[in-house]
VMD Tcl script that builds the backbone (N, CA, C; Angstrom):
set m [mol new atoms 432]
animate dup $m
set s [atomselect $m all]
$s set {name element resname resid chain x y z} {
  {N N UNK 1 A 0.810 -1.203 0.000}
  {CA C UNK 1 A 0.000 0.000 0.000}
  {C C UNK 1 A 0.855 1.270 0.000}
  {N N UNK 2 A 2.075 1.104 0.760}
  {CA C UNK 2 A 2.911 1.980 0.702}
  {C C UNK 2 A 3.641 2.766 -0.267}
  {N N UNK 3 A 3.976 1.678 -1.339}
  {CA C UNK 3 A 4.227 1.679 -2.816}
  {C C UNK 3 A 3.421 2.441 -3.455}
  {N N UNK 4 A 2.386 2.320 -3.394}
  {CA C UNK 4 A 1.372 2.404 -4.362}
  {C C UNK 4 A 1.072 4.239 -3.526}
  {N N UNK 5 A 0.598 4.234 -2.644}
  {CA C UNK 5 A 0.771 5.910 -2.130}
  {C C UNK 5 A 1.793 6.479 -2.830}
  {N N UNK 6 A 3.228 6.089 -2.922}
  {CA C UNK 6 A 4.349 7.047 -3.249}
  {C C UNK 6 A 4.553 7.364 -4.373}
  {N N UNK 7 A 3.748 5.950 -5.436}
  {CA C UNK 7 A 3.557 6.209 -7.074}
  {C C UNK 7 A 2.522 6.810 -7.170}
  {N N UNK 8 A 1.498 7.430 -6.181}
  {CA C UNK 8 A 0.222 8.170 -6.649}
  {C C UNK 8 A 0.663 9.573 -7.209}
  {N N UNK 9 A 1.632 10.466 -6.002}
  {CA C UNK 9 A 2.037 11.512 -6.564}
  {C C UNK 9 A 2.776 11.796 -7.931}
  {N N UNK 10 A 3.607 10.484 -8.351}
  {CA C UNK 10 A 4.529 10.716 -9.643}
  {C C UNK 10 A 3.478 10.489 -10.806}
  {N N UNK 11 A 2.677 9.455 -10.406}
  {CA C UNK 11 A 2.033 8.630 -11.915}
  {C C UNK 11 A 0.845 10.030 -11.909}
  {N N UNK 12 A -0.298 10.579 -11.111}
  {CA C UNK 12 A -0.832 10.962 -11.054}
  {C C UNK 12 A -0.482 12.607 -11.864}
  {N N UNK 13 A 0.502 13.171 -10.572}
  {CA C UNK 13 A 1.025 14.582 -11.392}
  {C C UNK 13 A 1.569 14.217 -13.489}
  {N N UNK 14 A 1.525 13.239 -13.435}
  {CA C UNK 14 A 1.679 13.087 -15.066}
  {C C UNK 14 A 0.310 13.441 -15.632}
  {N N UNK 15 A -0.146 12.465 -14.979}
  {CA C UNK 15 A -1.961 13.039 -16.130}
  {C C UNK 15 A -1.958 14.165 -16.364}
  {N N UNK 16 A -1.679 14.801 -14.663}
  {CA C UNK 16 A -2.517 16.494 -14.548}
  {C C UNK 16 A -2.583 17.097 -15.630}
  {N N UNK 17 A -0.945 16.534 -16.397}
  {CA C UNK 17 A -0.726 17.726 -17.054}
  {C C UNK 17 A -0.485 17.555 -18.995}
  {N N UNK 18 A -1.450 16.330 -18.863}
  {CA C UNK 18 A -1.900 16.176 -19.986}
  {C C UNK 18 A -2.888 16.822 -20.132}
  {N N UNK 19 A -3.546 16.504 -21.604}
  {CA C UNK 19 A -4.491 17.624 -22.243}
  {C C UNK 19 A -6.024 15.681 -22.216}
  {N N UNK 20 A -6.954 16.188 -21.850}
  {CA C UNK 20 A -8.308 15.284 -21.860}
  {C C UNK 20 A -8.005 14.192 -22.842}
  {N N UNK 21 A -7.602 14.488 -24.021}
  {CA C UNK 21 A -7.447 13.631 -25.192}
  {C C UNK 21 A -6.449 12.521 -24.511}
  {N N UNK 22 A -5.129 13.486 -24.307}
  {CA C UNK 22 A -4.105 11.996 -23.899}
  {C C UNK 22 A -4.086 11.758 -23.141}
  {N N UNK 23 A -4.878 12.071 -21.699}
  {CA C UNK 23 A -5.605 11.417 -20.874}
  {C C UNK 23 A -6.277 9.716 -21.127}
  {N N UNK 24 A -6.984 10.124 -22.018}
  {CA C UNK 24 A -7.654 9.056 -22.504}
  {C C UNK 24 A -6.974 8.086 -23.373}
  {N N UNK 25 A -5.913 8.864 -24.423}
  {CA C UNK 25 A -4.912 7.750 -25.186}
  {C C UNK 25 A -3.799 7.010 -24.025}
  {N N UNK 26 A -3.941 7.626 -23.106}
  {CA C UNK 26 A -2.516 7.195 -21.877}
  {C C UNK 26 A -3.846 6.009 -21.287}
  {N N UNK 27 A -4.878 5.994 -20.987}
  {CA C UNK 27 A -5.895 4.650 -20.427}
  {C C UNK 27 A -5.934 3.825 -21.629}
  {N N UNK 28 A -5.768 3.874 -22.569}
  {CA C UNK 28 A -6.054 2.323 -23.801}
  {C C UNK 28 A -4.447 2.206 -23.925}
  {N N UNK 29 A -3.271 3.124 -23.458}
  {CA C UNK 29 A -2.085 2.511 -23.504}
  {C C UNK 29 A -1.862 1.653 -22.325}
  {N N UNK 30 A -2.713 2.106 -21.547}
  {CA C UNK 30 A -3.027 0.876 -20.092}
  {C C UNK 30 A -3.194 -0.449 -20.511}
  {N N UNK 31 A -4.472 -0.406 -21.187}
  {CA C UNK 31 A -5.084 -1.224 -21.302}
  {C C UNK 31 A -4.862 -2.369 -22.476}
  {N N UNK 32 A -3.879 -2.029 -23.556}
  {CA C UNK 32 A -3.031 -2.167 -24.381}
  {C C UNK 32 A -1.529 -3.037 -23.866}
  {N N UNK 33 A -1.378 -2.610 -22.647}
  {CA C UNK 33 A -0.265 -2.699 -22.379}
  {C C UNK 33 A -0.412 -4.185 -21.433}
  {N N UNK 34 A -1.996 -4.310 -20.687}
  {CA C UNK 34 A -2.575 -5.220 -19.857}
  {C C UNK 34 A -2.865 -6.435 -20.387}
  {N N UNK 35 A -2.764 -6.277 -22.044}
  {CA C UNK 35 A -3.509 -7.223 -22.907}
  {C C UNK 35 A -4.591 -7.214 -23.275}
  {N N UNK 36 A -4.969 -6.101 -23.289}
  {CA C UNK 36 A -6.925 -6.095 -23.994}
  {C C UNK 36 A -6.225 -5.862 -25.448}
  {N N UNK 37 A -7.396 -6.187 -26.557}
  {CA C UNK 37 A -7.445 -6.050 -27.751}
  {C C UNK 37 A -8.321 -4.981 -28.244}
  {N N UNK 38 A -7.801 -4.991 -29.766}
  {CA C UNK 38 A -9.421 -4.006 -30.486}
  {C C UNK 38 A -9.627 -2.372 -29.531}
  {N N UNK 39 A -8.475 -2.663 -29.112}
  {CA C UNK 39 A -8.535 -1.127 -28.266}
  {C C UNK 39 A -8.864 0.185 -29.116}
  {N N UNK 40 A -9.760 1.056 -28.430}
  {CA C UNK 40 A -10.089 2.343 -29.703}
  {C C UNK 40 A -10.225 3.337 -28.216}
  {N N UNK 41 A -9.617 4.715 -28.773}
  {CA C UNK 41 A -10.069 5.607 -27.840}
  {C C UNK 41 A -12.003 6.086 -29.376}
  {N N UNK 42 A -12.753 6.247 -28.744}
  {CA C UNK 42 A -13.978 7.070 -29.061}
  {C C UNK 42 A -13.819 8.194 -28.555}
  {N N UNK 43 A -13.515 8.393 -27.467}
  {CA C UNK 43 A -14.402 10.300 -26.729}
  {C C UNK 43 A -14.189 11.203 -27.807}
  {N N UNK 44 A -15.129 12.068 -27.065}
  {CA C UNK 44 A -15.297 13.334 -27.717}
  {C C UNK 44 A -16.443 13.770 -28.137}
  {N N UNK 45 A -16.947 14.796 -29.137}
  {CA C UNK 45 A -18.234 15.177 -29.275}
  {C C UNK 45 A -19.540 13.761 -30.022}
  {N N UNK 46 A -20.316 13.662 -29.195}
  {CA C UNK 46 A -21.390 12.668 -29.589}
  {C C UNK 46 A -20.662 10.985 -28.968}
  {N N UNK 47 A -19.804 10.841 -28.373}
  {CA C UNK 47 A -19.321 9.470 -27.708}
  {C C UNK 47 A -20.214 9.227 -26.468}
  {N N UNK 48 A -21.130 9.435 -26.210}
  {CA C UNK 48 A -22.395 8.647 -25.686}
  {C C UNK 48 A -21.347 8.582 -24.627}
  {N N UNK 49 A -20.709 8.759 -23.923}
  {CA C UNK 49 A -20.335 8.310 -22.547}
  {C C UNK 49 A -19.057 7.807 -22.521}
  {N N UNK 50 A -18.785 6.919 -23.576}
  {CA C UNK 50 A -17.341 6.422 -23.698}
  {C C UNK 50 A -16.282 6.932 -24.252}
  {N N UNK 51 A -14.998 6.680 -23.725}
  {CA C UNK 51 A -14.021 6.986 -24.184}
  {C C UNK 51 A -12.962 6.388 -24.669}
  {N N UNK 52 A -12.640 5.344 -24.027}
  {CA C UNK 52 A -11.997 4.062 -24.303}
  {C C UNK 52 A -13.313 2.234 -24.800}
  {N N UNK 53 A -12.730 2.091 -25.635}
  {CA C UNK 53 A -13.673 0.698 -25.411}
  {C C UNK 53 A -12.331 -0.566 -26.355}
  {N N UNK 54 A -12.835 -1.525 -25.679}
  {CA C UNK 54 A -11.871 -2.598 -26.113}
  {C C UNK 54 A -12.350 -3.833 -25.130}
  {N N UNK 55 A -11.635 -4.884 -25.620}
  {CA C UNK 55 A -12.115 -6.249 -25.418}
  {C C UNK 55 A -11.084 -6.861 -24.576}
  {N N UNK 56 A -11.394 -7.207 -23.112}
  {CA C UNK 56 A -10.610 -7.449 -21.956}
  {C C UNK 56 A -9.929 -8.826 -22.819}
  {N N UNK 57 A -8.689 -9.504 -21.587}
  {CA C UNK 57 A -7.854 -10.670 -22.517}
  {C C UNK 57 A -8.904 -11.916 -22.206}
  {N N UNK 58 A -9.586 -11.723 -21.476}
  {CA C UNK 58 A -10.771 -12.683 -21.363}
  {C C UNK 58 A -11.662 -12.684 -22.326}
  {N N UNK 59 A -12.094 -11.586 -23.572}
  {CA C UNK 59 A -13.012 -11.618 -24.322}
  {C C UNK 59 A -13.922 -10.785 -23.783}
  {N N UNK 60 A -14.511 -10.266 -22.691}
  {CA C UNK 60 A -15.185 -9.575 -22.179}
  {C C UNK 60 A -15.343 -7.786 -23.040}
  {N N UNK 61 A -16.257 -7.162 -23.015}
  {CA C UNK 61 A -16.369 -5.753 -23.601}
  {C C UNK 61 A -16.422 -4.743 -22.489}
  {N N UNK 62 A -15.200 -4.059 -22.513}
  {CA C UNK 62 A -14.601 -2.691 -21.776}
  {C C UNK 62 A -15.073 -1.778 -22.222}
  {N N UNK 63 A -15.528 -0.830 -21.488}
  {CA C UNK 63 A -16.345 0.346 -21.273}
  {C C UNK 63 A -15.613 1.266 -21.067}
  {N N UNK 64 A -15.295 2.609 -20.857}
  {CA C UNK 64 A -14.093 3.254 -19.971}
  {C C UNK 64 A -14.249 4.891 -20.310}
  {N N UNK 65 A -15.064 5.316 -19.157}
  {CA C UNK 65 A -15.535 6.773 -18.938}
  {C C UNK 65 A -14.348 7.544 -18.297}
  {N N UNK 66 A -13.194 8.656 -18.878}
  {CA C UNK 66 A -12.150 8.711 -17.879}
  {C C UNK 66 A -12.275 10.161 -18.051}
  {N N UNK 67 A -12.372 10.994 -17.027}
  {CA C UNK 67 A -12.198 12.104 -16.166}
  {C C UNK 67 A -11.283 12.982 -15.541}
  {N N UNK 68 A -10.345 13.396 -16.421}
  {CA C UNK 68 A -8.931 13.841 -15.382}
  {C C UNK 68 A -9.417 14.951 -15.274}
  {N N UNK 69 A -9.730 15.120 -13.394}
  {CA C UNK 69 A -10.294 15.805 -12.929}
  {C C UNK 69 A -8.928 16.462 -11.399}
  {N N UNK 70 A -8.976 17.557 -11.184}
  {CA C UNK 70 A -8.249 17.727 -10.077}
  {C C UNK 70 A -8.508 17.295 -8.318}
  {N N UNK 71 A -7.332 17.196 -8.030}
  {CA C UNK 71 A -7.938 16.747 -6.561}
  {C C UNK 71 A -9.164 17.291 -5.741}
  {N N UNK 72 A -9.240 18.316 -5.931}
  {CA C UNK 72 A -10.588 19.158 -5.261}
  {C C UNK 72 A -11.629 19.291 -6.329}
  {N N UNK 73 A -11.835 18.618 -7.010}
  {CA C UNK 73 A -12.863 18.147 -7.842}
  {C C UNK 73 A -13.434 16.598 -8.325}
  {N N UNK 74 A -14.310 16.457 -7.279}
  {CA C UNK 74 A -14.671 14.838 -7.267}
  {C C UNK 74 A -15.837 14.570 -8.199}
  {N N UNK 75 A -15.325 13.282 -8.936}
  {CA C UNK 75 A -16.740 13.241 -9.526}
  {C C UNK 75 A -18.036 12.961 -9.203}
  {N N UNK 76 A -19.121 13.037 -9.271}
  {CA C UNK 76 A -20.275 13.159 -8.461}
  {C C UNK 76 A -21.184 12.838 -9.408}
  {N N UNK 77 A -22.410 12.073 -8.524}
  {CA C UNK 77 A -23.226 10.902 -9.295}
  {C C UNK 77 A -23.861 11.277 -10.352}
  {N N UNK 78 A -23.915 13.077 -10.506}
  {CA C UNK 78 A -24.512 12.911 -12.303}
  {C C UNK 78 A -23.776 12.209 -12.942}
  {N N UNK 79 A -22.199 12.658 -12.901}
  {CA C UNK 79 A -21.378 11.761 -13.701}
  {C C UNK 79 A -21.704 10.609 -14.103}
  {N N UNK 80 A -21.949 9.684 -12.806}
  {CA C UNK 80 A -21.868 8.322 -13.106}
  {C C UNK 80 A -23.141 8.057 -13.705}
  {N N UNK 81 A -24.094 9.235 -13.213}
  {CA C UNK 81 A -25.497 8.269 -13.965}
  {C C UNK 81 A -25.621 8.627 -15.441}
  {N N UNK 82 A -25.289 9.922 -16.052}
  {CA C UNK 82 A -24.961 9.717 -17.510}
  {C C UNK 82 A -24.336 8.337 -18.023}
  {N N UNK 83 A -22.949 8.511 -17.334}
  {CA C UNK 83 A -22.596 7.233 -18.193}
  {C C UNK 83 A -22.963 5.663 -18.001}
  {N N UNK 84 A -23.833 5.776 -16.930}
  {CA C UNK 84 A -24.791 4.347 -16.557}
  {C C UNK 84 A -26.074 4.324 -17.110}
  {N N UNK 85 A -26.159 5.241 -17.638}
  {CA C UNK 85 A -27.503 5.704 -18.585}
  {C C UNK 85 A -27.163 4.662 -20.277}
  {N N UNK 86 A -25.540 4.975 -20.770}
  {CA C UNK 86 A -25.421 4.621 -21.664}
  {C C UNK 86 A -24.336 3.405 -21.675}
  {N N UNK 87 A -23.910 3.100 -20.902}
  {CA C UNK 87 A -22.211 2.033 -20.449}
  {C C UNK 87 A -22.981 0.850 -21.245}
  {N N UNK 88 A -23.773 0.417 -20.657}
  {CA C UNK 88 A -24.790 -1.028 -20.699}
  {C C UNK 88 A -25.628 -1.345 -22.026}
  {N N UNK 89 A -26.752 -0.579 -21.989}
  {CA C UNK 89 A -27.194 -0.549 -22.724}
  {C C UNK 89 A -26.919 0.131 -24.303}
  {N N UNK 90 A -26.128 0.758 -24.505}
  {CA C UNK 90 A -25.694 1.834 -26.024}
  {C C UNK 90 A -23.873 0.802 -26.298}
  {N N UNK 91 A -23.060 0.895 -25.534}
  {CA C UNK 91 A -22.580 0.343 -25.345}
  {C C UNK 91 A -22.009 -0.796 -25.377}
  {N N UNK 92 A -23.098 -1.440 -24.568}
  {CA C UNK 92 A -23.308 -3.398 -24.310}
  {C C UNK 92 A -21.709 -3.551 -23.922}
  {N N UNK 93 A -21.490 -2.596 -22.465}
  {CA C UNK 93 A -20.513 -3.139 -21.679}
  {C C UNK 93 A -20.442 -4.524 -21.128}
  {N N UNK 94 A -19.282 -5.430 -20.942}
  {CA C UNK 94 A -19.826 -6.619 -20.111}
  {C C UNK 94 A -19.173 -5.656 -18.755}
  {N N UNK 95 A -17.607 -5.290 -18.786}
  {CA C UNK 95 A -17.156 -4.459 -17.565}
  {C C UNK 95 A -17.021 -2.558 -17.956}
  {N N UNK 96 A -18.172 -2.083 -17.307}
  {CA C UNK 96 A -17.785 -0.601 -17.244}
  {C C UNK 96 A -17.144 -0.548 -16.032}
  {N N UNK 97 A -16.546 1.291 -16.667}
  {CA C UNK 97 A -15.409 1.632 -15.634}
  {C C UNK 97 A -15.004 2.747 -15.557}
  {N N UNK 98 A -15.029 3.832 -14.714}
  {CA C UNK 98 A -14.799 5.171 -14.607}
  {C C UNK 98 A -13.549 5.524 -13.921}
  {N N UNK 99 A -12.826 6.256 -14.940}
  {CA C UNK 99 A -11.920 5.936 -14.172}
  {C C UNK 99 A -10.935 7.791 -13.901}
  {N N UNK 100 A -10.713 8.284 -12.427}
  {CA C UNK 100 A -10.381 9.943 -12.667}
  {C C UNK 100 A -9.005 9.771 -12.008}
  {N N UNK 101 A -8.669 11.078 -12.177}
  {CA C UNK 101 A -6.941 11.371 -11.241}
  {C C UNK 101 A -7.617 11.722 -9.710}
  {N N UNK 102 A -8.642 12.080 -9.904}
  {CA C UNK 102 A -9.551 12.426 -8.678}
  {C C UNK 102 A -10.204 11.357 -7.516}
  {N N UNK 103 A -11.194 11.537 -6.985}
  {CA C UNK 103 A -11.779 10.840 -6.423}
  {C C UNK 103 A -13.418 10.906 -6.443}
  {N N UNK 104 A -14.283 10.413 -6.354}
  {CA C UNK 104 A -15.397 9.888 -6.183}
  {C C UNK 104 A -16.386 10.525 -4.750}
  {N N UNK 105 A -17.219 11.244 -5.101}
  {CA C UNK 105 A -18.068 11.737 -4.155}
  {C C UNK 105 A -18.842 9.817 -3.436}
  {N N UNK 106 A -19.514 10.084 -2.171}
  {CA C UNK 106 A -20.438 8.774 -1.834}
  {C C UNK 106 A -21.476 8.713 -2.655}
  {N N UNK 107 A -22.290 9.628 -2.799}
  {CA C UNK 107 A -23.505 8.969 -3.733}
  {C C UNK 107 A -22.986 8.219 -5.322}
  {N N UNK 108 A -21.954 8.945 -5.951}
  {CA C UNK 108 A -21.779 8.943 -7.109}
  {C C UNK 108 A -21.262 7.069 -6.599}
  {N N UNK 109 A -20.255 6.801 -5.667}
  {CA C UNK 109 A -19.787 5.680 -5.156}
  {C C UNK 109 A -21.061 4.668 -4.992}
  {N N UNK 110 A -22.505 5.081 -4.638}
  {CA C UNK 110 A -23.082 4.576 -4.207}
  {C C UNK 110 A -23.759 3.898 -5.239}
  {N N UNK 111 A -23.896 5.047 -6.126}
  {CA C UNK 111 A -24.504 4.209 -7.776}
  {C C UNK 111 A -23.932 3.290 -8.233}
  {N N UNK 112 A -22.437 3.405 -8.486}
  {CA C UNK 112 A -21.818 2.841 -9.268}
  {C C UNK 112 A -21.951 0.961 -8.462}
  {N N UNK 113 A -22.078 0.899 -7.234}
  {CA C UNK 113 A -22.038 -0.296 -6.384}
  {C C UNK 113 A -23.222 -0.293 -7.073}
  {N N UNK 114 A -24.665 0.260 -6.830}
  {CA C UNK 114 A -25.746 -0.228 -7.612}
  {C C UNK 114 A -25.742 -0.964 -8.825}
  {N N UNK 115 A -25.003 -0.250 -9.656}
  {CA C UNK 115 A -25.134 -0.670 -11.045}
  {C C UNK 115 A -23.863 -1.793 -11.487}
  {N N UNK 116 A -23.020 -1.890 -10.942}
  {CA C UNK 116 A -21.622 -2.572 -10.946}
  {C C UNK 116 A -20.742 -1.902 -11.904}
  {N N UNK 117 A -21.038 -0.389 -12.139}
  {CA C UNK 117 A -20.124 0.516 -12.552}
  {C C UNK 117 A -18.566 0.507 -11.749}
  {N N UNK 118 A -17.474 0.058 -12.744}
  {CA C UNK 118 A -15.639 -0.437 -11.747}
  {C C UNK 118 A -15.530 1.092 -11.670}
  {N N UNK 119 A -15.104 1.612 -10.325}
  {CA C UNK 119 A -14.747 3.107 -9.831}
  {C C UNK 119 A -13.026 2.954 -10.037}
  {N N UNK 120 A -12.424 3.869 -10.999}
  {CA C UNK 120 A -10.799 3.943 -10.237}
  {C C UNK 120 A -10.359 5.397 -10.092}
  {N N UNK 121 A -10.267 5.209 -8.543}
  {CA C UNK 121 A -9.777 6.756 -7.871}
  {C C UNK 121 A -8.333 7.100 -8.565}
  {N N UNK 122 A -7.502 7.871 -8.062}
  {CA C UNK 122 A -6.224 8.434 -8.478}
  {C C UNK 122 A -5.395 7.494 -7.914}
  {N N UNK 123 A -5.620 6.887 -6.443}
  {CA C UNK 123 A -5.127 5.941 -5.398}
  {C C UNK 123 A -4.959 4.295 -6.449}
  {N N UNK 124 A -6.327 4.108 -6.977}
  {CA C UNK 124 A -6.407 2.896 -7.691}
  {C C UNK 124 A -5.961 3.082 -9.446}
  {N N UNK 125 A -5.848 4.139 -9.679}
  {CA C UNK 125 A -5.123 4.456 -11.510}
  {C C UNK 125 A -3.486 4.657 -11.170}
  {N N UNK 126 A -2.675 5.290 -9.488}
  {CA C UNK 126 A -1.612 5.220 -9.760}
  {C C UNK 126 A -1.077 3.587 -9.652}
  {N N UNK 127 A -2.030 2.942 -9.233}
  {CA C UNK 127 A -1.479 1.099 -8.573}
  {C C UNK 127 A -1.466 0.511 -10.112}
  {N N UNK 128 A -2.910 0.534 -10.961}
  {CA C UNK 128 A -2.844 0.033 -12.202}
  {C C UNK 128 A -1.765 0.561 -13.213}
  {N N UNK 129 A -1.538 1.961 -13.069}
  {CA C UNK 129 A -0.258 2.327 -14.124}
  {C C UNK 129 A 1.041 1.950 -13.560}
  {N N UNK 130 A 1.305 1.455 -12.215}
  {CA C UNK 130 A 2.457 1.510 -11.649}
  {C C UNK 130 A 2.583 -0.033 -12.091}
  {N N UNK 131 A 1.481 -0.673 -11.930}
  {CA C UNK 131 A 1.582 -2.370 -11.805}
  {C C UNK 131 A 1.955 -3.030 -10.409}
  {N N UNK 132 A 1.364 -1.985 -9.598}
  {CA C UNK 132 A 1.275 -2.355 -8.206}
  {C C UNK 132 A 0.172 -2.785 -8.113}
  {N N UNK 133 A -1.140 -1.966 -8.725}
  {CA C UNK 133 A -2.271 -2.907 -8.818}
  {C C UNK 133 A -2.875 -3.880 -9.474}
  {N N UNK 134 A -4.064 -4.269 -9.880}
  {CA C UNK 134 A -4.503 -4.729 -11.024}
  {C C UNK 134 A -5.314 -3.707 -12.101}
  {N N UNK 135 A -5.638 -4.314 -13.330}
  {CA C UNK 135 A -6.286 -3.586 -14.127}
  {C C UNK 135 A -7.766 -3.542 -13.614}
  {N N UNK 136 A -8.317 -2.501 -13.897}
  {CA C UNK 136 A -10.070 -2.856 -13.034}
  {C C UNK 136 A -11.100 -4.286 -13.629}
  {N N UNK 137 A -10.309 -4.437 -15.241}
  {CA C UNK 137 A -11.352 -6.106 -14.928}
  {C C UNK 137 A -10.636 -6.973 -14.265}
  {N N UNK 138 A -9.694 -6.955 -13.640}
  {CA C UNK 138 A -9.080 -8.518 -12.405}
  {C C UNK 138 A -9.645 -8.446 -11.631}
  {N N UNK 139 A -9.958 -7.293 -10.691}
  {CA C UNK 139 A -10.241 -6.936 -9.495}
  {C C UNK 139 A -10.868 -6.106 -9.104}
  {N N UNK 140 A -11.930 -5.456 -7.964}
  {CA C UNK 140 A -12.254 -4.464 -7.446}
  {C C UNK 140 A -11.249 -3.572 -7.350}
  {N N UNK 141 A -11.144 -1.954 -7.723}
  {CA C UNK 141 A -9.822 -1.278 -7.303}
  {C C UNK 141 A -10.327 -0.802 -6.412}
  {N N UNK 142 A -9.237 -0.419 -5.489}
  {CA C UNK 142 A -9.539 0.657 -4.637}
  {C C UNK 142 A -10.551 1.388 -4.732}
  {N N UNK 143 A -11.184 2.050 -3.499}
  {CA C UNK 143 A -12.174 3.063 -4.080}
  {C C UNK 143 A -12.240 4.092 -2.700}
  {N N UNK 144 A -12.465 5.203 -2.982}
  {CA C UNK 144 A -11.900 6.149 -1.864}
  {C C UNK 144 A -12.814 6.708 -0.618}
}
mol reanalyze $m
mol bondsrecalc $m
mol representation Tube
mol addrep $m
């Protein structure tokens, strides 16, 4: 856990200071890098919610709503319910997954447990980019 705290500040201050786009090309180089296939960034104007989508090494269909948002800006359950509006159904996620440099308000936390929307805080994106953690389809990540 210790590890993974000390890579939050290095891996994290990297996003900051990307631009939204390679935000999102730096999560399918994740996910690329994890072994998913068919990887595509989508976001942008009219992407229904997604930004990343690709096919876990299991075959499964990845979803991936990502948010680089600052520390004093948490995402909060409109967020999640837009993109739980469309993850599933528009989509046809088998694993959605939101994933910020930030953290997660409780209600927005609370939906996502409703719906089985995968949450990854800044805590759980520096473990997956570090490879201290897992990718969010192995495991529950962290959640704050």
């Amino acid at each position: 856990m210790a590890k993974i705290q000390a890579a939050k500040s290095m891996e994290i201050a990297r996003y900051h200071v990307m631009s939204p786009s390679d935000f999102e090309d730096a999560i399918a180089f994740l996910c690329e890098r994890d072994g998913c296939t068919d990887v595509k960034v989508v976001g942008g104007a009219g992407d229904l919610g997604a930004d990343v989508v690709a096919l876990t090494p299991d075959g499964r269909r990845l979803v991936i709503q990502c948010k680089r948002y600052r520390d004093s800006n948490k995402v909060g359950s409109q967020d999640l319910q837009r993109f739980g509006g469309t993850c599933f159904t528009v989509h046809r996620a088998d694993v959605a997954v939101m994933v910020t440099t930030s953290t997660f308000t409780k209600p927005a936390s609370g939906y996502a447990k409703q719906t089985g929307i995968c949450l990854i805080d800044a805590y759980g994106l520096a473990g997956w980019a570090s490879k201290l953690g897992s990718p969010p389809w192995v495991e529950t990540p962290h959640l704050a």
